[in-house]
C-alpha positions as CSV (number, residue, x, y, z in Angstrom):
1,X,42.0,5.3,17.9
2,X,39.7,7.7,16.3
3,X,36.3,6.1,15.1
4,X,36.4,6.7,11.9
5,X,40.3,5.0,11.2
6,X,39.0,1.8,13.3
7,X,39.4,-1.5,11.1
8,X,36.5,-3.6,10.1
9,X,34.8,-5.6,13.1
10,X,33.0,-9.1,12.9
11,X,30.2,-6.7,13.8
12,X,30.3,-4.3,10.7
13,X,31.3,-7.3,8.4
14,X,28.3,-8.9,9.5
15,X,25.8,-5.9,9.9
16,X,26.7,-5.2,6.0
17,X,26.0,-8.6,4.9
18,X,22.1,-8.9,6.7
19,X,21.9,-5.2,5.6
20,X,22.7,-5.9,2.1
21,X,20.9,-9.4,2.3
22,X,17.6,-7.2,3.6
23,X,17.9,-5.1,0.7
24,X,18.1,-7.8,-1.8
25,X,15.1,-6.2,-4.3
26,X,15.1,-10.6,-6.0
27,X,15.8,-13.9,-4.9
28,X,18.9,-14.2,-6.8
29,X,20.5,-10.8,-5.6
30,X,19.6,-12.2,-1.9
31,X,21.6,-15.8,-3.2
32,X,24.3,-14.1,-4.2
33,X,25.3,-12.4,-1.2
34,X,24.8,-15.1,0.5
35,X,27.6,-16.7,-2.0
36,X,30.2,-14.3,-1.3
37,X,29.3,-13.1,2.4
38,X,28.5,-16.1,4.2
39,X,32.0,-18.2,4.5
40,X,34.1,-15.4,5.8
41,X,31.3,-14.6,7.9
42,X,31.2,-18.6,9.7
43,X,34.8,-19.4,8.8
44,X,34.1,-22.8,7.4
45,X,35.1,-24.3,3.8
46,X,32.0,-24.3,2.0
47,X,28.5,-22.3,1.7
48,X,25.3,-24.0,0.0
49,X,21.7,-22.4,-0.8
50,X,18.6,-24.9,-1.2
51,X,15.6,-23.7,-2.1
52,X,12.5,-25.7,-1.7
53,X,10.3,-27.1,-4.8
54,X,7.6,-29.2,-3.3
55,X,9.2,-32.1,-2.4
56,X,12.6,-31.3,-3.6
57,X,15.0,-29.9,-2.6
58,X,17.1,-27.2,-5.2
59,X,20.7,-26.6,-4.4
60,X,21.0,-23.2,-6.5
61,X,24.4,-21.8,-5.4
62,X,27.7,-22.9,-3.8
63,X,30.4,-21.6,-3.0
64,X,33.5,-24.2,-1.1
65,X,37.0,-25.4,-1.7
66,X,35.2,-27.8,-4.0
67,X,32.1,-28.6,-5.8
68,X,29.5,-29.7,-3.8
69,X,25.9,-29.9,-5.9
70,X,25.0,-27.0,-7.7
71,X,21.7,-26.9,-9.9
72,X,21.3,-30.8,-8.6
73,X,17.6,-31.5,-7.2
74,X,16.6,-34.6,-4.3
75,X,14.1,-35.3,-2.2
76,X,13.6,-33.6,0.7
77,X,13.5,-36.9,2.3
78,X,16.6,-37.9,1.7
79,X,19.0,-34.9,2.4
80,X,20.1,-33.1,5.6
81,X,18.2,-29.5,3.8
82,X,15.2,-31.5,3.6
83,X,15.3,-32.5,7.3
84,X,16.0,-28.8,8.5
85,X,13.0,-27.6,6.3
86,X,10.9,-30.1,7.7
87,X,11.7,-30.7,11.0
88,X,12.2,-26.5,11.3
89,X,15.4,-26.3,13.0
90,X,19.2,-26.3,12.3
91,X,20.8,-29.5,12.2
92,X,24.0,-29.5,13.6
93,X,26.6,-32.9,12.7
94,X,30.4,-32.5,13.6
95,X,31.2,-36.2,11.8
96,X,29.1,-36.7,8.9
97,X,30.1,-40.5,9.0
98,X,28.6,-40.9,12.1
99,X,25.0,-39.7,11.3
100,X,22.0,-41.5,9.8
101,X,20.8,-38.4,8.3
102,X,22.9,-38.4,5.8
103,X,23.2,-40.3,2.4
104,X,27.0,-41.1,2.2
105,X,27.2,-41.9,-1.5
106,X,26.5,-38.5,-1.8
107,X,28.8,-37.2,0.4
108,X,31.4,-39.6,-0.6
109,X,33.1,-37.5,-3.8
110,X,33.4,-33.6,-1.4
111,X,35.6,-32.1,0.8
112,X,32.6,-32.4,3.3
113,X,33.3,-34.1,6.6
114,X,31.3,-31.3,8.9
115,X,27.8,-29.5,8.6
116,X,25.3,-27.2,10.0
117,X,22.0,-26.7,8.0
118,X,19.3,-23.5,9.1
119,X,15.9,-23.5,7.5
120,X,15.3,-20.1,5.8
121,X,11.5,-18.8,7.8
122,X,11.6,-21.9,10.4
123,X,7.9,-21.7,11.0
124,X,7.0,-22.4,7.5
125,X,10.7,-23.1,5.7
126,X,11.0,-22.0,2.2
127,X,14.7,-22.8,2.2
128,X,18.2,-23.8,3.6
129,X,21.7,-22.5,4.0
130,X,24.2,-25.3,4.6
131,X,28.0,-24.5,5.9
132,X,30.6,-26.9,5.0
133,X,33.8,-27.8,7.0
134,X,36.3,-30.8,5.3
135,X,37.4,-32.1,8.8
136,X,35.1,-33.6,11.5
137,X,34.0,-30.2,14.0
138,X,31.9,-28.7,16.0
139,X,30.9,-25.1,15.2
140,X,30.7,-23.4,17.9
141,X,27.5,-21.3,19.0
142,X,28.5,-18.4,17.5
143,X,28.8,-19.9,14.4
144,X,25.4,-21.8,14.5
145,X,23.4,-18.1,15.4
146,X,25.3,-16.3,12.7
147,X,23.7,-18.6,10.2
148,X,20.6,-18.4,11.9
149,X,20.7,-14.6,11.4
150,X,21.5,-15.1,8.1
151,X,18.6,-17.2,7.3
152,X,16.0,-14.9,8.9
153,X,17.7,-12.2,6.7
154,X,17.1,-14.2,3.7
155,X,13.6,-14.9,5.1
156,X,12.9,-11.3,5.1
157,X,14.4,-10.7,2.1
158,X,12.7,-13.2,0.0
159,X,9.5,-12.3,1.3
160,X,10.5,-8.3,-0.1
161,X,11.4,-10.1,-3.4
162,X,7.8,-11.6,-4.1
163,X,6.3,-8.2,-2.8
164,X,8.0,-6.5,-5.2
165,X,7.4,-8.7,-8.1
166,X,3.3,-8.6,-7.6
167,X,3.6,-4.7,-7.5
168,X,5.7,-4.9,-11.2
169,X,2.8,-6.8,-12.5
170,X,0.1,-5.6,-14.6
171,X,-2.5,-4.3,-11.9
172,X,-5.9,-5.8,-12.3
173,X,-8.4,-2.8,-11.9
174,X,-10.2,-4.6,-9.3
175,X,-7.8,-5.1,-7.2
176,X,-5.6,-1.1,-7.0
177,X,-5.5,-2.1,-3.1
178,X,-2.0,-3.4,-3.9
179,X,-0.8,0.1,-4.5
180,X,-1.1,0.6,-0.7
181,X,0.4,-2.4,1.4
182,X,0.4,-2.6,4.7
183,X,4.1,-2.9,6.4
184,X,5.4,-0.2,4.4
185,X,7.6,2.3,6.8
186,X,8.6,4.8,4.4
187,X,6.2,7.3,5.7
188,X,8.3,6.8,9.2
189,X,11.5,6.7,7.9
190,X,10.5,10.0,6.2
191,X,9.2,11.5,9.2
192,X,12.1,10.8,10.9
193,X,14.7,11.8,8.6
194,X,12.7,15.2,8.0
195,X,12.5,15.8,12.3
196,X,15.7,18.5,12.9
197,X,16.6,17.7,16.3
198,X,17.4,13.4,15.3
199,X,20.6,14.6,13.5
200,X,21.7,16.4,16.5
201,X,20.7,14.0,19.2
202,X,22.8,11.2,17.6
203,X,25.7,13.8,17.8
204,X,25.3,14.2,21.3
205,X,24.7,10.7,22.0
206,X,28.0,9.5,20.2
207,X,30.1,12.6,22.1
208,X,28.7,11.8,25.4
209,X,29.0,8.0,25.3
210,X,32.0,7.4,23.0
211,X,30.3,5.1,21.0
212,X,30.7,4.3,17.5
213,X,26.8,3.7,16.1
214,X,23.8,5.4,17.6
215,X,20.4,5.1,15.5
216,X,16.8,5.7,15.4
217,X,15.1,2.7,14.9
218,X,11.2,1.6,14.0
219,X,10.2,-1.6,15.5
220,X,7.6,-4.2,15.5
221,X,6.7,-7.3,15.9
222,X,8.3,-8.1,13.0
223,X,10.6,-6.0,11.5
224,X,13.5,-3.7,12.8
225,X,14.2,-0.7,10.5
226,X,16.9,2.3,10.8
227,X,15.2,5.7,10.0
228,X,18.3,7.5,11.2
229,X,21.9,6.6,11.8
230,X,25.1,8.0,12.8
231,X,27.7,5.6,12.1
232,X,31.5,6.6,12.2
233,X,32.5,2.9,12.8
234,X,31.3,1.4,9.6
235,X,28.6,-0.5,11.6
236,X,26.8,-0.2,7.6
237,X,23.4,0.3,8.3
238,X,21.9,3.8,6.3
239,X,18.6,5.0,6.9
240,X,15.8,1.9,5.2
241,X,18.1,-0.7,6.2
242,X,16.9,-4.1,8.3
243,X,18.5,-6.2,10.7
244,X,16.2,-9.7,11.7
245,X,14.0,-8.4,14.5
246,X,14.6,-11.7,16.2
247,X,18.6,-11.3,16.6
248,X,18.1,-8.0,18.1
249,X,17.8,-6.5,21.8
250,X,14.9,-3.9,20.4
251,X,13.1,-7.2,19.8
252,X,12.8,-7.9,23.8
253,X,12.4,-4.0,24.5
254,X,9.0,-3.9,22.7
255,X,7.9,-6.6,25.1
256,X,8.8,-4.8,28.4
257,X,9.4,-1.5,27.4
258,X,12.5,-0.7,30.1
259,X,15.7,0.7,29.0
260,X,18.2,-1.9,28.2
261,X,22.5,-1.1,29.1
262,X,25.2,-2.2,29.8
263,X,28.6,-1.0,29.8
264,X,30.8,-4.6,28.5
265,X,29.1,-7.6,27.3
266,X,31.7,-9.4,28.5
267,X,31.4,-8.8,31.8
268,X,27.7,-8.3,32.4
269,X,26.3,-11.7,34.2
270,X,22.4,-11.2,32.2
271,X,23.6,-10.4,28.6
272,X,27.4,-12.3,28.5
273,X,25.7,-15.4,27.0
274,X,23.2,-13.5,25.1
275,X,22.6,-13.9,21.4
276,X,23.0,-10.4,20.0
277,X,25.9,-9.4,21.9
278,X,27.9,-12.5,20.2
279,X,26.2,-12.4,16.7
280,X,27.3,-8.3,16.4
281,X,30.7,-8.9,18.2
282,X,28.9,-5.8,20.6
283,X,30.6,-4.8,24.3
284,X,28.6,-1.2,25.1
285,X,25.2,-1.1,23.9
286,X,22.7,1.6,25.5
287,X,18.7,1.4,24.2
288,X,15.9,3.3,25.4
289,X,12.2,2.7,24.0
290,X,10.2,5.5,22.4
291,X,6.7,5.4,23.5
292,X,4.1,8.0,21.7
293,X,1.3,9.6,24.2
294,X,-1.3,7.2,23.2
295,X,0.9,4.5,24.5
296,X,1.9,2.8,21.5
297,X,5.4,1.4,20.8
298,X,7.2,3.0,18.3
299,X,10.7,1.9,18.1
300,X,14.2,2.8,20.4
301,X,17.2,5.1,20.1
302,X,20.0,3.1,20.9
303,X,23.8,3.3,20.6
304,X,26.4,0.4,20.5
305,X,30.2,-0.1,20.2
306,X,32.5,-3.2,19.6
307,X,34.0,-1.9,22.5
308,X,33.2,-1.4,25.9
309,X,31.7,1.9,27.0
310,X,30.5,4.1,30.2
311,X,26.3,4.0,30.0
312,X,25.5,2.9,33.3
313,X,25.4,6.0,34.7
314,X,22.4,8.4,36.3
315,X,23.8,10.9,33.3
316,X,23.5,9.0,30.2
317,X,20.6,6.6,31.2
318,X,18.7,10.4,32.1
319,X,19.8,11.5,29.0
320,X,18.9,9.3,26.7
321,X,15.4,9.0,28.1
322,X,14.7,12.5,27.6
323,X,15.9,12.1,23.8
324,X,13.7,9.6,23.9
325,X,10.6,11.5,25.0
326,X,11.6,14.2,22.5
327,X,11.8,12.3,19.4
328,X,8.4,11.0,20.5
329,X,7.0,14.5,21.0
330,X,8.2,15.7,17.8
331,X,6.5,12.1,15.9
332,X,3.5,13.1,17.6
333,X,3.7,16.6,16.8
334,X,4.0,15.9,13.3
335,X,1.3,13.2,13.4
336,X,-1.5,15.8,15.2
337,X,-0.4,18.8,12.7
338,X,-1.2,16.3,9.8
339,X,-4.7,15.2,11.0
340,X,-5.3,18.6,12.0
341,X,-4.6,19.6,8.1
342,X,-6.3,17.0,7.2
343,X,-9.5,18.1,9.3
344,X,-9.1,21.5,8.2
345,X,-9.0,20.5,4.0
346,X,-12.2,18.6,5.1
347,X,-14.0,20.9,6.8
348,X,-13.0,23.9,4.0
349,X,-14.5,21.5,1.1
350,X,-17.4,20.7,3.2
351,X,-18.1,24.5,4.0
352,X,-17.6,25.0,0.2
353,X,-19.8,22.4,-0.6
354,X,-22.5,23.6,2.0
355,X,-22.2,27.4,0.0
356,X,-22.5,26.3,-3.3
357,X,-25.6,24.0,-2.2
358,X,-27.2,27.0,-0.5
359,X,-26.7,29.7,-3.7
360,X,-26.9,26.8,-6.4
361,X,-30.3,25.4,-5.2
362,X,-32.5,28.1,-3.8
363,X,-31.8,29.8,-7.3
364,X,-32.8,26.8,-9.3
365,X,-35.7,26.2,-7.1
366,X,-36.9,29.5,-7.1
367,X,-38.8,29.2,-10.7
368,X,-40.6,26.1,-10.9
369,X,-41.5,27.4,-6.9
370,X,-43.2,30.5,-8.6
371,X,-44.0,28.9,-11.2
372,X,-46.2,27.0,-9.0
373,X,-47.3,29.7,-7.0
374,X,-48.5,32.0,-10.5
375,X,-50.7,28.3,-11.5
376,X,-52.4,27.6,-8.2
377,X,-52.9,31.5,-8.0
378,X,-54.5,31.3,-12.0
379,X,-56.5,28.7,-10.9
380,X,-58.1,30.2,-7.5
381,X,-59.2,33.5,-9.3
382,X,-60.5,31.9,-12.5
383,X,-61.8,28.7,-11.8
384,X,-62.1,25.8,-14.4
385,X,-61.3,27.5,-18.0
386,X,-60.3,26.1,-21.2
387,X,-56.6,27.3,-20.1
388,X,-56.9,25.1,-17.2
389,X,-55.4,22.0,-18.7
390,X,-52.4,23.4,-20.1
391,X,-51.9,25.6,-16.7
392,X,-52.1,21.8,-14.9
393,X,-49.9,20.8,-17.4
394,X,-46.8,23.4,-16.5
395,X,-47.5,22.8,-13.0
396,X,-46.8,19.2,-13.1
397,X,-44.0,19.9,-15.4
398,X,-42.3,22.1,-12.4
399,X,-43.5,19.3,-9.9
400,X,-41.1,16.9,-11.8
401,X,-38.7,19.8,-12.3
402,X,-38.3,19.8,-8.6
403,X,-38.5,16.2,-7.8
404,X,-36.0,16.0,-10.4
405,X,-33.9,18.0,-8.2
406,X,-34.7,16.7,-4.9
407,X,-33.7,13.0,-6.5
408,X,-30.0,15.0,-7.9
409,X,-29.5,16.5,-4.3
410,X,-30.4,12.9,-2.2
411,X,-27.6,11.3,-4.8
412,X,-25.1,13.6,-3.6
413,X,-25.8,13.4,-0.4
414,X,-25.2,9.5,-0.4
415,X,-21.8,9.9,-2.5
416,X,-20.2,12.3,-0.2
417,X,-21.7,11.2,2.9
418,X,-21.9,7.8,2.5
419,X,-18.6,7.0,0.7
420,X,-20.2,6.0,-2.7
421,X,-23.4,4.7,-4.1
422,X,-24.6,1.4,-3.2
423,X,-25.8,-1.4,-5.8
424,X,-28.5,-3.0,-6.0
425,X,-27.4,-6.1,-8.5
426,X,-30.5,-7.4,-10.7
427,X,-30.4,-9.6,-14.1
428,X,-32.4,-7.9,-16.7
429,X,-32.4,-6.5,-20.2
430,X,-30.4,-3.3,-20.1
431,X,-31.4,-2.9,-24.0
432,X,-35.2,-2.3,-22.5
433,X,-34.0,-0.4,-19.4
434,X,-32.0,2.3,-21.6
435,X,-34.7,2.1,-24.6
436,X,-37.5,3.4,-21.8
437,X,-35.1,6.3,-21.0
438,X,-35.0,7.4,-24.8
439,X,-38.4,6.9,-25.0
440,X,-39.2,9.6,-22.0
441,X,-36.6,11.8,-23.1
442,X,-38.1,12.0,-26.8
443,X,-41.4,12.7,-24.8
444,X,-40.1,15.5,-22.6
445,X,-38.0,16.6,-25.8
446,X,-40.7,16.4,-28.8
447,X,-38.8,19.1,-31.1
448,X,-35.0,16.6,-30.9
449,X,-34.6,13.9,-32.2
450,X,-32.7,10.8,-30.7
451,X,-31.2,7.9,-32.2
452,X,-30.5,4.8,-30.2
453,X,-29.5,1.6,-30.9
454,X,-28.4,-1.2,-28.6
455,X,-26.1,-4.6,-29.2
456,X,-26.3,-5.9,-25.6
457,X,-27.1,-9.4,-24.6
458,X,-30.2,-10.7,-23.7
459,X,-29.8,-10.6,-19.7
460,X,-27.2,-8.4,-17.9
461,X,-26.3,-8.1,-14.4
462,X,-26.7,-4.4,-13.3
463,X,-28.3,-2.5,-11.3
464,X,-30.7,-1.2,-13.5
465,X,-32.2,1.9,-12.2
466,X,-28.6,3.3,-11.6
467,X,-27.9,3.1,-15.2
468,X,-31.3,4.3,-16.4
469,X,-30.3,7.3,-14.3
470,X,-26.8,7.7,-15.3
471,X,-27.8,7.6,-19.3
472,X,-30.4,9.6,-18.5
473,X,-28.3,12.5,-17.6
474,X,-25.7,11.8,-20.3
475,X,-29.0,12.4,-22.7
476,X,-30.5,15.4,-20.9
477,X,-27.0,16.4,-20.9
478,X,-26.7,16.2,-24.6
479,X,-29.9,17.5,-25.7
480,X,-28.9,21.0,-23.2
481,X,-25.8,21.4,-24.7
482,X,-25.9,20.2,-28.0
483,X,-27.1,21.3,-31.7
484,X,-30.6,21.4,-31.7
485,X,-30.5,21.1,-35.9
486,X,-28.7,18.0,-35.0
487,X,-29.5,14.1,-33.5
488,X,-28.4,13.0,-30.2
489,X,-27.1,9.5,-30.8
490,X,-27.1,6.9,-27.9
491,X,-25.7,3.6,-29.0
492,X,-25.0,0.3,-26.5
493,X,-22.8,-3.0,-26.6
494,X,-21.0,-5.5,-24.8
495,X,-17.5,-5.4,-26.1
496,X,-15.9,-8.9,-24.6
497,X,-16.9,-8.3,-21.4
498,X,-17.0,-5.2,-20.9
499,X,-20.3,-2.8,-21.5
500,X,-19.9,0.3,-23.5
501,X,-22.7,2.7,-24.0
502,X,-21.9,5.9,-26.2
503,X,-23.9,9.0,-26.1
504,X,-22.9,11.6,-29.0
505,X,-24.4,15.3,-30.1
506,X,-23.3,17.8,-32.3
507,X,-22.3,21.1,-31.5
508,X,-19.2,23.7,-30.5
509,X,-16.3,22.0,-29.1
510,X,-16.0,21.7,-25.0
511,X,-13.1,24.0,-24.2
512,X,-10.4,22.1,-23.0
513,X,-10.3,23.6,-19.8
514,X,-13.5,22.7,-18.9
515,X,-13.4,19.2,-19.6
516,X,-11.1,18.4,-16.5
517,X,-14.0,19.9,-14.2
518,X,-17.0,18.4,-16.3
519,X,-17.9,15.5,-13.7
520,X,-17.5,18.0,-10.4
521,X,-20.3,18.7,-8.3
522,X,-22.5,22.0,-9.0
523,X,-20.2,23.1,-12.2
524,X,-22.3,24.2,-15.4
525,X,-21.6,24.6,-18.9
526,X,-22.7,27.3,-20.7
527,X,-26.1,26.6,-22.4
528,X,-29.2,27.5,-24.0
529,X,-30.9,30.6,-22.0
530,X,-33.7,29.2,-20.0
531,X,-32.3,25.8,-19.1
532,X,-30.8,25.5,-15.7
533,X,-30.2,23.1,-13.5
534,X,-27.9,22.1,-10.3
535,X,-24.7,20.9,-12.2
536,X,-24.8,17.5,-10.6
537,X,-25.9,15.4,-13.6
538,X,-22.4,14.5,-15.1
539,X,-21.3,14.0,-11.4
540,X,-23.6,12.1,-10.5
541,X,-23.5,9.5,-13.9
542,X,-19.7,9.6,-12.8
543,X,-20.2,7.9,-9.4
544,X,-22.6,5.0,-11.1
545,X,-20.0,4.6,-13.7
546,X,-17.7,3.9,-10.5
547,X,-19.8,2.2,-8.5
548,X,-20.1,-0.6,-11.8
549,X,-16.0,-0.6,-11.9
550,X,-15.9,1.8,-15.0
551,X,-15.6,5.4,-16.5
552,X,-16.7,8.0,-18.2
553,X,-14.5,9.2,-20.9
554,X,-14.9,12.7,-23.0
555,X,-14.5,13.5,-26.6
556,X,-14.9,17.2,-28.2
557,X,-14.1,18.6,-31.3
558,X,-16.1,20.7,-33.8
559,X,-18.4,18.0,-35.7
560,X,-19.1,16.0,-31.9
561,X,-19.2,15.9,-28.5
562,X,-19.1,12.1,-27.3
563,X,-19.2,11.1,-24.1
564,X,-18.4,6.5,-23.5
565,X,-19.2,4.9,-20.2
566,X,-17.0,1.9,-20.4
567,X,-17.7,-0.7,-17.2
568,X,-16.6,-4.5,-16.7
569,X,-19.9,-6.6,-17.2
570,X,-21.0,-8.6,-13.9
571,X,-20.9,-12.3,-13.7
């Protein structure tokens, strides 16, 4: 019969339903499949989902020849879903008049003569899926382990439905690690998919072998994922699809790493009475590990077939080990190529960084150096004059001039090198530390005037210096580039919680294509002739702004340039 005219298997009936369980995106898509899926899947008269709430137990959906107890809640100890969840195991009773475990009165209005209950997660049970027969019976094992399968499907999927709803809630800014979860395979389903030679391999693999499914598969210890599937059969698995780790061969691969086949399931004394074989109605399956050259585990290409199939042999098992090393040459192929981009990107900024450093500072050093050099010469040849003051005067002016740009350089340094300033927290009265840097700046600028005013409480948790120095450029900053006919303003509150500090000049407009670049390292606007400096200030008063969990936001028109550090206040 050709593959793709075969009818529907208990394997492909089943592989859709944990498929379409595991991509349940809520609880109540996951419930629902379990509704319509789960009776043809067992064969018995009735279908129940209980979901734990404390010491309840919450039959939420049904689905039987008769009513059983939708939306009814009882305790967990005194129900049959209670004692699965809490004794974490499946209860099995063929005649429910016979067992203790069960409250009769309950039972005494249904069709319900027959049970089996599986916890949902049995190490730490969340919930329970009950299936119903109306005459006294023992399911067989078969039964019992595809209701396992389908709990540790719901498991997995419920877990995926609270991850999912904590990433659709408002972020928190201190927390944008949720953003980036660990456990998320995308990345290798994508490298996968985007490798040329899977596609072809599966090809050969199904031609060769006869099969009717071969995939690509990611594994750990907790999660088995397709990346890449051929699938004539229907098997109904596509590429992001999950099957429960536990009810899988791969599952026993990670551990020993050995190639696992075997030609019919039926026949073969070590996997006849195995678990996956019966839950997938499976005869030929074929899987070979892929190991990367560091040694890790990274997942299997395997092929299987409701029917039986010719694997056993020197040719395919060769075969499918060298597809094996070759999926895992190309993975780490791709993996080297990206940290050797990586590296490169790096080392081009930092050899960037390294030539604007070079050109940036020897120029900016060079006259407060000479202007050094012209005083102590002055002062050599003439001796003590009348002009000597005001010569000691410059020179202490380009003394500070340099240390000024020492301090810029050592700031950098820690921020690129060191991943970001660190804080030193103190409680103090940030209306005195900014006041002190207004008051030098109206020293070192006698001629402009600046207005300050400050609304802050009376102690704040900062680290003080770090803000002195990251107003202190946002001033020197504004008194460069702004109006000199016109006030700097510098204003400070604590808006519920979270501290805003303004600081405003007047002046042209910032063109709006500098803005985006105003807080990079070593970029200058244009300003007054004579003032220079080593363009770090705004970079710099960006990384304190970060380091205290704010910003630094820009404002420019024609009357004002504003620039508004807003940062959540320390407790």
């Amino acid at each position: 019969m050709d593959q793709r005219t075969r009818p529907s298997t208990p394997l492909s009936l089943l592989s859709r339903a944990l498929a379409k369980i595991a991509r349940a995106r809520s609880v109540d898509e996951a419930v629902d499949t379990i509704r319509t899926s789960a009776r043809s899947l067992i064969g018995c008269e009735g279908i129940a989902v209980i979901l734990r709430d404390g010491d309840l137990c919450h039959y939420v959906e049904e689905d039987g020849i008769g009513p059983l107890w939708k939306g009814q809640k009882f305790p967990a100890v005194a129900c049959v879903s209670g004692w699965a969840m809490i004794n974490r195991k499946t209860a099995v009773i063929p005649d429910i008049s016979t067992d203790q475990r069960i409250p009769q009165e309950l039972y005494a209005n249904t069709f319900v003569r027959a049970l089996a209950m599986a916890p949902v997660r049995a190490e730490q049970p969340i919930a329970a899926i009950g299936a119903y027969w109306s005459q006294s019976y023992s399911p067989a094992e078969w039964e019992i382990e595809i209701l396992e399968a389908l709990a540790e499907a719901t498991a997995a999927a419920f877990e995926n439905a609270a991850f999912i709803e904590t990433l659709t809630r408002p972020l928190k800014p201190e927390i944008p690690q949720l953003l980036a979860q660990p456990g998320d395979y995308s990345e290798d389903i994508s490298r996968v998919s985007g490798t040329a030679a899977v596609p072809t391999i599966l090809d050969v693999v199904l031609q060769m072998t006869g099969m009717g499914f071969a995939a690509v598969a990611r594994v750990t210890e907790t999660r088995w994922i397709a990346c890449q599937v051929r699938d004539p059969i229907g098997f109904g698995l596509k590429p992001g699809d999950e099957l429960p780790i536990e009810s899988t061969l791969c599952n026993e691969i990670r551990g020993h790493r050995q190639t696992i086949a075997f030609d019919d399931a039926a026949e073969d004394p070590m996997y006849r009475d195995h678990h996956t074989p019966r839950i997938y109605g499976l005869r030929g399956y074929i899987s070979e590990p892929i190991i990367l050259s560091n040694g890790m585990f990274w997942g299997t290409l395997c092929a299987i077939d409701p029917n039986p199939a010719k694997v056993k042999t020197p040719q395919v098992l060769g075969t499918f080990k060298l597809f094996a090393e070759l999926i895992a040459h190309h993975l780490d192929a791709e993996e080297r190529l990206g940290e050797t981009a990586a590296l490169l990107e790096s080392e081009r900024e930092v050899a960037e960084l390294r030539e604007q450093f070079i050109a940036v500072l020897g120029h900016d050093l060079r006259n407060p150096i000479a202007a050094l050099n012209a005083g102590t010469s002055r002062l050599m040849k003439e001796g003590w004059t009348e002009r000597s003051p005001v010569v000691l005067k410059l020179m202490k002016t380009s003394i500070s001039r340099m240390s000024g740009l020492v301090d810029n350089v050592m700031d950098l340094a820690r921020v690129r090198m060191g991943g970001g300033l660190t804080l030193t927290l103190s409680e103090g009265s940030l209306a005195e530390t900014l006041q002190h840097v207004v008051d030098e700046l109206r020293v070192a600028h006698p001629n402009r005037e600046i207005c300050a005013s400050f609304a802050f409480p009376d102690a704040i948790t900062v680290d003080h210096p770090q803000m002195a120095q990251m107003v202190s450029n946002l001033l020197s900053n504004a008194v460069v580039h702004g109006c000199e006919m016109m006030p700097v303003k510098i204003t400070g509150e604590d808006e519920g919680g979270v501290l805003t500090i303004r600081v405003a000049n007047g002046g042209p407009a910032i063109p709006p294509g500098q803005i985006d670049s105003l807080f990079l390292p070593f970029k200058r606007g244009e300003s007054r002739s004579g003032t220079q400096g080593l363009g770090l200030g705004l970079y710099i008063a960006s990384q304190i702004a970060h380091a205290h969990d704010g910003q630094i936001e820009v404002m420019s028109n024609d009357v004002e340039t504003r620039f508004t550090f807003k940062g959540k206040r320390q407790s």
